[in-house]
DRENVEX-807355 format. One record per residue (C-alpha): residue number from 1; x, y, z; residue in one letter. Coordinates in steps of 0.05 Angstrom, whole numbers, plus 5000, padded with zeros to 4 digits. Layout:
NUM/X/Y/Z/a;
...
This chain:
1/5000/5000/5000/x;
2/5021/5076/4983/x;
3/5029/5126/5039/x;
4/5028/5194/5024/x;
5/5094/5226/5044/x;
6/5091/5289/5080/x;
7/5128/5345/5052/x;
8/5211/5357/5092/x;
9/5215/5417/5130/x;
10/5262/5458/5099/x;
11/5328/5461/5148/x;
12/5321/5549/5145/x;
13/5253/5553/5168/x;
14/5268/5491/5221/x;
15/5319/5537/5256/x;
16/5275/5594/5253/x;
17/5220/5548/5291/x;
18/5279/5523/5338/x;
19/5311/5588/5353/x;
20/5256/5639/5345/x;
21/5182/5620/5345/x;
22/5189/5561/5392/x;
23/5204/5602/5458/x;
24/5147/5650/5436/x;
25/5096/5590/5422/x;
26/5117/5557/5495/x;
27/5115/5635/5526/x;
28/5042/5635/5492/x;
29/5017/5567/5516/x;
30/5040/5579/5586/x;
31/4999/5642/5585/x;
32/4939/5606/5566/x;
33/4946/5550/5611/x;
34/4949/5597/5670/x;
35/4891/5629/5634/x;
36/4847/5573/5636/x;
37/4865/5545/5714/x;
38/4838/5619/5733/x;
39/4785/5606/5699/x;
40/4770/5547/5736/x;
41/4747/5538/5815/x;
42/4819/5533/5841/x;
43/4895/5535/5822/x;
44/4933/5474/5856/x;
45/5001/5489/5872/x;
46/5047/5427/5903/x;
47/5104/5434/5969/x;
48/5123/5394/6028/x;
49/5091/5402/6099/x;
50/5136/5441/6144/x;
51/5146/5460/6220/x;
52/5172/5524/6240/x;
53/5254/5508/6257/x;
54/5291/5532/6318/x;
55/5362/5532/6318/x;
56/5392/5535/6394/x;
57/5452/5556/6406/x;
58/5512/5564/6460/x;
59/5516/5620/6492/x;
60/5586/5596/6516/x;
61/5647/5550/6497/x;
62/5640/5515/6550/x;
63/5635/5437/6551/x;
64/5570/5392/6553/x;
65/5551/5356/6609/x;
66/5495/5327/6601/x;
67/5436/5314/6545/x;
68/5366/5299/6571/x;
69/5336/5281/6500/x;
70/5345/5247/6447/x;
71/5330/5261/6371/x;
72/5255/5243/6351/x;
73/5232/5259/6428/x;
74/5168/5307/6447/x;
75/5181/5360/6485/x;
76/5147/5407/6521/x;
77/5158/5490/6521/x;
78/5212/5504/6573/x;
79/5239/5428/6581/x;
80/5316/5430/6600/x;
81/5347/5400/6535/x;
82/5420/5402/6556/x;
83/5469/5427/6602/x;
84/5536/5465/6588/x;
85/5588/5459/6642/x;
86/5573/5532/6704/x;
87/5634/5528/6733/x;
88/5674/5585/6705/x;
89/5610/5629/6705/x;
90/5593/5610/6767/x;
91/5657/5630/6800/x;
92/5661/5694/6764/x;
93/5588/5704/6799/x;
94/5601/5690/6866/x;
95/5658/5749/6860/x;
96/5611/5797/6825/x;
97/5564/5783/6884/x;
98/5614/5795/6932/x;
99/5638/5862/6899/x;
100/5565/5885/6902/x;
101/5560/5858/6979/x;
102/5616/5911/6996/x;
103/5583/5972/6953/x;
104/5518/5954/6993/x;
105/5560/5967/7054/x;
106/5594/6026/7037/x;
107/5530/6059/7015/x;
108/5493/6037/7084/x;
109/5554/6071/7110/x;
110/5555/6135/7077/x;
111/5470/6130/7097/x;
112/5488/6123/7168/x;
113/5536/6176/7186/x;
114/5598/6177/7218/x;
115/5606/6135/7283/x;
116/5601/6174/7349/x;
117/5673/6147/7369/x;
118/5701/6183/7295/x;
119/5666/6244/7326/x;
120/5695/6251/7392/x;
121/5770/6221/7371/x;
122/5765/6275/7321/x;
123/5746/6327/7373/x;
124/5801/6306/7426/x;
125/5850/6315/7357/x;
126/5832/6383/7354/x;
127/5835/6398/7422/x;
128/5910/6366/7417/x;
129/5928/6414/7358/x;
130/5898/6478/7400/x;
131/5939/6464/7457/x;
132/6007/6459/7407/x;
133/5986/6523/7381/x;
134/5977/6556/7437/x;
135/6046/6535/7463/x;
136/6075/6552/7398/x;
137/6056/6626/7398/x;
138/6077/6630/7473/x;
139/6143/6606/7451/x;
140/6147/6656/7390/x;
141/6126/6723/7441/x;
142/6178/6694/7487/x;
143/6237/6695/7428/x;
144/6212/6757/7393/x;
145/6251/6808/7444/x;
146/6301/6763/7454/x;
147/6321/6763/7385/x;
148/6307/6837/7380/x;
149/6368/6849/7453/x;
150/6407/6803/7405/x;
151/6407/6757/7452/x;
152/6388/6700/7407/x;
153/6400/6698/7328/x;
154/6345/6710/7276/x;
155/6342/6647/7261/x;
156/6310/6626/7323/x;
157/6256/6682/7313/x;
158/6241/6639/7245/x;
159/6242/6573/7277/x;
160/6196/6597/7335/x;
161/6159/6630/7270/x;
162/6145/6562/7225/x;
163/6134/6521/7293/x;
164/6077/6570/7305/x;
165/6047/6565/7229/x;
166/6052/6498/7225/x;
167/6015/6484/7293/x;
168/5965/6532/7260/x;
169/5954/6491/7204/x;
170/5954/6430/7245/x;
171/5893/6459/7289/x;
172/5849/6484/7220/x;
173/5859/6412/7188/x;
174/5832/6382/7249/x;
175/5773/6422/7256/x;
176/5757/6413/7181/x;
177/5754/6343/7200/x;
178/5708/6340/7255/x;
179/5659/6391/7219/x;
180/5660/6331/7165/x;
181/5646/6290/7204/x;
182/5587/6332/7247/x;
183/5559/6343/7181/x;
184/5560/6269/7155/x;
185/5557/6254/7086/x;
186/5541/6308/7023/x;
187/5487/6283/6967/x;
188/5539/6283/6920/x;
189/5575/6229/6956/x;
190/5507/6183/6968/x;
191/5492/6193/6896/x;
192/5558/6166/6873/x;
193/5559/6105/6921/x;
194/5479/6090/6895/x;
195/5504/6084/6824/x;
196/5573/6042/6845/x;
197/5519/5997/6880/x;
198/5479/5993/6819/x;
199/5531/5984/6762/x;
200/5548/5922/6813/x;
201/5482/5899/6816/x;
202/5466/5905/6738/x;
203/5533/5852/6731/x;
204/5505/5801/6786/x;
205/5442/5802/6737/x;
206/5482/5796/6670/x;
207/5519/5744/6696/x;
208/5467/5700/6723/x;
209/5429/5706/6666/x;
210/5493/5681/6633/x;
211/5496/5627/6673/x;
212/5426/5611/6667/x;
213/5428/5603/6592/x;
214/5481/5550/6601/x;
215/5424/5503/6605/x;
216/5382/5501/6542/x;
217/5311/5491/6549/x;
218/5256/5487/6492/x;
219/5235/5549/6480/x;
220/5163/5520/6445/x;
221/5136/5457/6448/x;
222/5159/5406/6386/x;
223/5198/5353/6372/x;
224/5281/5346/6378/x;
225/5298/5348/6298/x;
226/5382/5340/6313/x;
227/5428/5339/6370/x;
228/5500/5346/6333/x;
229/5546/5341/6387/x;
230/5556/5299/6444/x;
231/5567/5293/6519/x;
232/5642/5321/6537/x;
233/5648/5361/6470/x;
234/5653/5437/6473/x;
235/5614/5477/6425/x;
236/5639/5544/6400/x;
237/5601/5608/6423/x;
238/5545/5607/6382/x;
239/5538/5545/6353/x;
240/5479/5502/6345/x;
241/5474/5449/6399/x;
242/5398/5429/6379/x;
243/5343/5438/6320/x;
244/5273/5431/6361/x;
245/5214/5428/6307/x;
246/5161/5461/6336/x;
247/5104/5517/6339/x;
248/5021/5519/6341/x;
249/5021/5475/6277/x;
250/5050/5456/6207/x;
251/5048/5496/6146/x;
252/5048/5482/6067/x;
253/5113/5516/6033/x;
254/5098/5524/5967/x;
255/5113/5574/5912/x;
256/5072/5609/5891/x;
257/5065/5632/5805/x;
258/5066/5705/5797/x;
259/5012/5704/5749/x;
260/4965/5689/5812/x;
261/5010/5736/5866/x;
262/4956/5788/5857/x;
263/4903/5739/5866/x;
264/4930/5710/5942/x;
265/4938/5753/5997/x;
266/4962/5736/6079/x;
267/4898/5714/6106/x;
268/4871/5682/6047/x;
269/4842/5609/6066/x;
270/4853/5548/6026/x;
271/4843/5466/6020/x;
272/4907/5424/6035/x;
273/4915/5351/6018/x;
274/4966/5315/6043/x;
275/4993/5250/6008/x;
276/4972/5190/6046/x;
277/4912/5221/6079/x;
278/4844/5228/6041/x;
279/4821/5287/6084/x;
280/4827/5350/6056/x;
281/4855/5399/6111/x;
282/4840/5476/6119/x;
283/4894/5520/6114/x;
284/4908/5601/6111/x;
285/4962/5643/6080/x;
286/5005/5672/6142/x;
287/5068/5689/6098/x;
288/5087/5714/6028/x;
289/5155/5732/6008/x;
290/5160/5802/5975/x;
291/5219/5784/5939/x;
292/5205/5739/5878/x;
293/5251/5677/5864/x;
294/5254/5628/5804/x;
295/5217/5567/5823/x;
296/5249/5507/5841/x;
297/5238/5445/5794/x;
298/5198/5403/5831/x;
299/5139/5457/5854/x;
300/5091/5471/5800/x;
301/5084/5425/5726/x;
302/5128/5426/5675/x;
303/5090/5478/5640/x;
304/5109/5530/5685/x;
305/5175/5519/5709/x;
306/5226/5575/5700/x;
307/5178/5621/5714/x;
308/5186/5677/5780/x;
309/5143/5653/5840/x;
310/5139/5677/5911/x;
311/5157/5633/5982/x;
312/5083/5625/6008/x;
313/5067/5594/6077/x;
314/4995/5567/6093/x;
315/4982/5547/6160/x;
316/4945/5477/6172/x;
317/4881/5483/6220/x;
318/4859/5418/6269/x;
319/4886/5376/6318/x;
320/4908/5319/6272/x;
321/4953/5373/6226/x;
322/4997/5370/6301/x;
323/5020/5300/6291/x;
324/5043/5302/6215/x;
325/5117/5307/6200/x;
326/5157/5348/6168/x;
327/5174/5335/6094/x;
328/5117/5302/6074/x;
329/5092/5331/5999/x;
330/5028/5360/5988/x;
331/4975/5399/5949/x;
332/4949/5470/5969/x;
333/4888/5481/5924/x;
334/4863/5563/5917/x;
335/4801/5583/5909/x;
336/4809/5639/5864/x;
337/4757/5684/5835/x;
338/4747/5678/5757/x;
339/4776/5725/5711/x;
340/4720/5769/5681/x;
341/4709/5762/5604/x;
């Protein structure tokens, strides 16, 4: 039997197809497809179920002593974790807590007042320098005609002279000190001791809080995703010690096409189906990225890959969402409004 042949392509208008028209005619039916889904009831868009991730950290090199969980384990919000060795901090504490004990006491010090026994040994001191005074200018009247008969030299007048100035000086430097001490202490000097106290007490807190985040605790409830070290290693500053899993419930990451960015907004609701469960579960938009990104391979079909999408978030509703895990694909279906003709 004869078959008609069909007529060859000639190779110019081939590589016009190939290199020109083809991206156009792909361009044009990827248009249309997203045309007609937005036309329909809803736009499915495919991810994997998620849990928010918390990273936990050491707050100090210091060693571990001791790990209370293990990876896979349920744990409840504030639930010790793991321990990092206190006994640097510790000791560093207990002398910042002394420091402050002896501020304390010099303030309630300065509060007080001088003691009554500073008082009177400071008034018996300048009754002392009074009485050398007074025996100093009887000796300088007594040498003053002397010197003047030249019967003693001048420079006995100035000895007798300085012996009577500095007796003088002794005598106002003691009462200086007792009216000091009468007075007690000036505001300036309480209101410098209040802050010493203060900056002491501020570095007891900083410290024990220090010391305090030497054991990590869950800071939500979840599940323990990775403990990477081990008891008797010593983390760097910083460095994760444990990924916890964890929050009020999953969400769908998915990405989603820009030709429907305009049509989803934070809030929106939506149907999620999960693969392995029939149940559809209800979900709403708590997150879209502003910044668009190319989407990844594996999110939407093949007709529009390489297309810009944005990082979407939709939060599973119920009590069974709590107990699926992490990684597990799925289908977030959008009920979108149909385009007007």
């Amino acid at each position: 039997m004869l078959q008609a042949k069909k007529p060859l392509m000639p190779h110019r208008q081939a590589d016009r197809i190939s290199g020109g028209y083809l991206p156009w005619l792909l361009a044009l039916s990827l248009f249309a497809g997203l045309a007609a889904c937005q036309h329909h009831a809803g736009f499915e868009v495919v991810g994997t179920l998620e849990w928010d991730r918390f990273e936990l950290t050491a707050d100090a090199a210091e060693p571990i002593i001791s790990i209370e969980v293990s990876e896979g384990d349920a744990v409840a919000a504030g639930q010790v974790l793991l321990r990092l060795d206190s006994g640097r901090l510790q000791a560093r504490l207990d002398q910042l807590q002394a420091l402050l004990a002896q501020q304390e006491a010099r303030l309630r010090e300065l509060q007080r007042g001088p003691r009554a026994e500073c008082i009177t040994q400071a008034r018996a001191t300048l009754a002392g320098t009074e009485a050398k005074l007074q025996a100093a200018n009887g000796e300088l009247e007594r040498v003053r005609p002397l010197v003047k008969n030249k019967m003693l030299s001048p420079q006995d007048l100035d000895n007798a002279q300085a012996a009577r100035d500095t007796a003088l000086a002794g005598r106002d430097a003691a009462s200086a000190s007792l009216t000091e001490l009468e007075n007690g202490s000036t505001r300036e000097e309480l209101d410098q001791a209040v802050a010493v106290r203060d900056a002491a007490a501020a570095a007891v807190r900083e410290q024990a809080i220090s010391l305090e985040r030497l054991t990590v605790r869950a800071p939500v409830a979840g599940v323990i995703d990775d403990l990477p070290l081990e008891t008797g290693e010593r983390p760097e500053q910083g460095a994760v010690v444990a990924v916890l899993l964890g929050g009020e419930a999953p969400y769908a990451r998915i990405y989603l096409p820009e030709p429907l960015r305009t049509g989803v907004a934070v809030g929106d609701s939506a149907k999620v189906h999960v693969d392995g469960i029939e149940r559809l579960f209800d979900g709403r938009v708590r997150r879209i990225s502003a910044d668009p990104a190319f989407t990844p391979y594996y999110s939407l079909t093949e007709r529009d890959r390489s297309r810009l999408s944005y990082l979407t978030e939709v939060s599973l509703a119920g009590d069974e969402a709590r107990g699926l895990p992490a990684g597990v694909p799925l289908r977030v279906v959008f009920d979108l409004q149909p385009l007007a003709e």
